[in-house]
N, C-alpha and C positions, 0 to 999 in steps of 0.2 A: 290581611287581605280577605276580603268577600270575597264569595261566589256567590251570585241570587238565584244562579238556574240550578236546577236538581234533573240529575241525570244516575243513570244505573252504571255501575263500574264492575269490569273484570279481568282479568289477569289470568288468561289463559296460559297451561302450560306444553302447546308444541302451538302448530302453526296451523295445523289443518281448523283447529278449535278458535282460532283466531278469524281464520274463514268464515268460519260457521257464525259468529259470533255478529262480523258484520254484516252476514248475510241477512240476518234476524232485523237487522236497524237501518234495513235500504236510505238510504242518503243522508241519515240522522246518528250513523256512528262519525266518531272521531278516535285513530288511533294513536297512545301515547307512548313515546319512545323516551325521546330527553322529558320533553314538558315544556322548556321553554317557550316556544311562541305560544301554543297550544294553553299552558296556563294565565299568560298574561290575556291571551284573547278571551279567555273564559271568564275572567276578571272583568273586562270591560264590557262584556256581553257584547261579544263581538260574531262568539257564536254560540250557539243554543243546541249542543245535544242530544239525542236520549241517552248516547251510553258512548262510553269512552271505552276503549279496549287499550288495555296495558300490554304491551307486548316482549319487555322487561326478561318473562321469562321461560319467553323460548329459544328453545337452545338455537345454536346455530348462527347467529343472527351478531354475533358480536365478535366474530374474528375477520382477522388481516391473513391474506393468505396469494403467494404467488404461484402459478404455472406456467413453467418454460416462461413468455415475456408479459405475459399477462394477470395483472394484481386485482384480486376481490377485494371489496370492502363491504363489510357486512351492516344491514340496515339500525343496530345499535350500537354502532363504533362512535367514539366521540371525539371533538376534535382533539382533546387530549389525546385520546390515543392517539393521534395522527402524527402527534408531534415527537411521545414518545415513543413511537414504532421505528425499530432499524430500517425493519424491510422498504418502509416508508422512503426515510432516511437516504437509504442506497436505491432507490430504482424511482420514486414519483417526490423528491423532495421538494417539487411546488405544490404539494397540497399540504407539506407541513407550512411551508414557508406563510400559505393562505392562512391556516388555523391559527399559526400564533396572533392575526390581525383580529382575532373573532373575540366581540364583546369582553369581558372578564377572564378569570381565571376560572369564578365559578361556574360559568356559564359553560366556559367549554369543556368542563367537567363533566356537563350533561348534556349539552348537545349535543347530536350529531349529524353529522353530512349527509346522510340521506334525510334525517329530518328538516331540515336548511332548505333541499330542494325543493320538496315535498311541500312547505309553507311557500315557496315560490312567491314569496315578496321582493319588487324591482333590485333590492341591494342585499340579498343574500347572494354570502362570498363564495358559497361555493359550485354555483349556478357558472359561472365564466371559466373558473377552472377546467371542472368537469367537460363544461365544453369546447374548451384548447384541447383537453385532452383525448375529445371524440369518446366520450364515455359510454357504455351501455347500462342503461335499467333495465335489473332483474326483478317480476315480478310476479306472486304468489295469489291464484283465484281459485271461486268454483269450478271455473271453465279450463283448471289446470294453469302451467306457467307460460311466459313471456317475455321479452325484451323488447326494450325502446330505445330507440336513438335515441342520448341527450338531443339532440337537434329537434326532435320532433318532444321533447318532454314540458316546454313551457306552452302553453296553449293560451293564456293571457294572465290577466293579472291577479294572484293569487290560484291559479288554475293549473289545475297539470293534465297529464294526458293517463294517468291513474285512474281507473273505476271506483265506485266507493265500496266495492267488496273486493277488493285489491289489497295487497301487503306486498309492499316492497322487503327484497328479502338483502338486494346487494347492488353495487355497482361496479360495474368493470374497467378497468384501462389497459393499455397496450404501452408497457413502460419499455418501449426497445426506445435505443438512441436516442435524445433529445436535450434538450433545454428551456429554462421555462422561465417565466417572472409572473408575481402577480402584484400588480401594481395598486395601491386604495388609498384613495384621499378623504383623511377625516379633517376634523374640524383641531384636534389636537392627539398627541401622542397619549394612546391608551383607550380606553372603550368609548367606542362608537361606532356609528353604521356610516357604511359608505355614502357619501356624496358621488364619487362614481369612481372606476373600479375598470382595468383592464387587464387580461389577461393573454400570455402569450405563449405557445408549446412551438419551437423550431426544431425540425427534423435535419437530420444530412439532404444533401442536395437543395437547401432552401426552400423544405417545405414548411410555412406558415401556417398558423391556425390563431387568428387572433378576436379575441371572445370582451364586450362588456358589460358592465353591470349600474345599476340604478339610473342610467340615463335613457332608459325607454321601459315600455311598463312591463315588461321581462328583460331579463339575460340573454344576449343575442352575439350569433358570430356574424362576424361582417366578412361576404363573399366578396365584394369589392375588393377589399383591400387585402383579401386574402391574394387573389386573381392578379394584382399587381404585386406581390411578392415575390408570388409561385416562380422557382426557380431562378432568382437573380440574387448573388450579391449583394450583400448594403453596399449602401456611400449615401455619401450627404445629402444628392441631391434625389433622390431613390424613396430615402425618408420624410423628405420633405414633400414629395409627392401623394404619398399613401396621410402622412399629417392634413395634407390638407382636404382630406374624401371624409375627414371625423366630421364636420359640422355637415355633412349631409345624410351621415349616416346614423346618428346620433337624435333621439328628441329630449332630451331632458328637459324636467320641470323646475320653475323656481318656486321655493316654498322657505320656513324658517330656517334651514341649515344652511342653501346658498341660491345663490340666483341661476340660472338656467346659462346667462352667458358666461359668468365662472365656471361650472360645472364643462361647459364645451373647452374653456382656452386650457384648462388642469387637463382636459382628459388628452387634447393633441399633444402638450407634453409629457403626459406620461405616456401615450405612445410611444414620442421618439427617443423617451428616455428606457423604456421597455423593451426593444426592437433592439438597442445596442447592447444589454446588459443581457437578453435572449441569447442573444450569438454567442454573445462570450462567453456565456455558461455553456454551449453548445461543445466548444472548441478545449473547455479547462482553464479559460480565463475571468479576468473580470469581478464583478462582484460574489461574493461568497450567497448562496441561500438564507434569506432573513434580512439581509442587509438592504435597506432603504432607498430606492434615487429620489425620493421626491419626502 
């Protein structure tokens, strides 16, 4: 692999020096956590740094960790870890269920979930999760720290609502009660990027939170069809109602993976195929975690 651009690199050891570091390269740092998108765009001169800041090895930044009902994930957790994390495991296991769908083995080796976001490209998996899950961004500046609604975190395409002297240090969830699927249609069994991608978190009382991915030029929850959920019951014909609000809510593009009207009729049945299999994990029934409808 080439690289043609030449850039200054550093590997800061806490977080304040990481700061500093991007504050030095105003809008010309890039910071590397996994590498993955980050090295392939660098490959394609996709993008042109002056300096890359390794963040690799600052402490802090790579544990799982719960309080009372609410689980961190730290900004160099990868989705390996996701998968083999208990804590995971027993309190948020649709973000394992998400990672085992992600690229390779090698890749999720080194990726990780905040970096996923972070690259905010239409069909990163873990953009929809996060936001079924009502997630919080925590994040590390000159100007001291902060949080961001996932909801407010994609800002368009390839865009977040990050500063570029910013460092994402974690992300938050609220694992009380729930249920969850995340549903991804590829082109075949094993590595690939979503064609498109839903995701679901049902609470007691039937609250919905249902999130998609690569079929608009972010990751987005659909209020709509949340609004027609909110506290009702499934049944058949309930499902078929919120199915059919997809093709208005939805703009997917056709391009070499699939056409744009495939992309819409996949994603209203994994919907409905989503929405049942939610419940039932909600209740103790149903599909196990990992396990496939589509």
């Amino acid at each position: 692999m080439v690289i043609s651009h030449e850039f200054d690199y550093r590997r800061p050891s806490s977080l304040e020096d990481a700061i500093g570091a991007l504050a030095e390269f105003p809008g010309s740092a890039w910071i590397l956590a996994g590498g993955t998108d980050l090295v392939a765009w660098l490959r394609d001169d996709a993008v042109a740094p002056d300096l890359v800041v390794d963040i690799k090895d600052v402490p802090g930044l790579a544990d799982i960790a719960l309080d009372d009902r609410t689980l961190s994930i730290g900004s160099l957790v990868t989705f390996t870890d996701l998968i083999e994390s208990d804590l995971i495991a027993d309190h948020a296991p649709l973000l394992a269920e998400m990672a085992e769908t992600v690229g390779s083995t090698g890749i999720r080796n080194r990726a990780t979930l905040v970096g996923n976001i972070c690259s905010a490209v239409p069909s990163c998996d873990a953009g929809p999760v996060l936001l079924a899950y009502d997630a919080a961004v925590h994040l590390a500046g000159p100007a001291g720290e902060r949080t961001v609604d996932i909801n407010d975190w994609f800002v368009g395409l390839r865009q977040t609502a990050r500063s570029d002297d910013e460092v994402v240090t974690r992300v938050t969830i609220d694992v009380r009660s729930h249920g969850g699927i995340y549903v991804k249609l590829m082109r075949y069994a094993g590595e690939d990027l979503a064609q498109a991608a839903v995701a679901i978190v049902v609470r007691p009382d039937h609250d919905f939170r249902v999130a998609f991915g690569a079929v608009a030029p972010t990751p987005f929850r659909s209020a709509r069809i949340e609004d027609a959920l909110r506290g009702k019951a499934l049944d058949a014909a309930l499902v078929g109602r919120v199915v059919a609000l997809v093709a208005d809510e939805i703009s997917p593009i056709t391009d070499m993976r699939a056409s744009a009207e495939y992309r819409t009729r996949m994603t209203e049945v994994m919907l409905d195929r989503g929405l049942w299999a939610a419940v039932g994990r909600l209740s103790g029934e149903g599909l196990r975690y990992g396990e496939r409808v589509i």
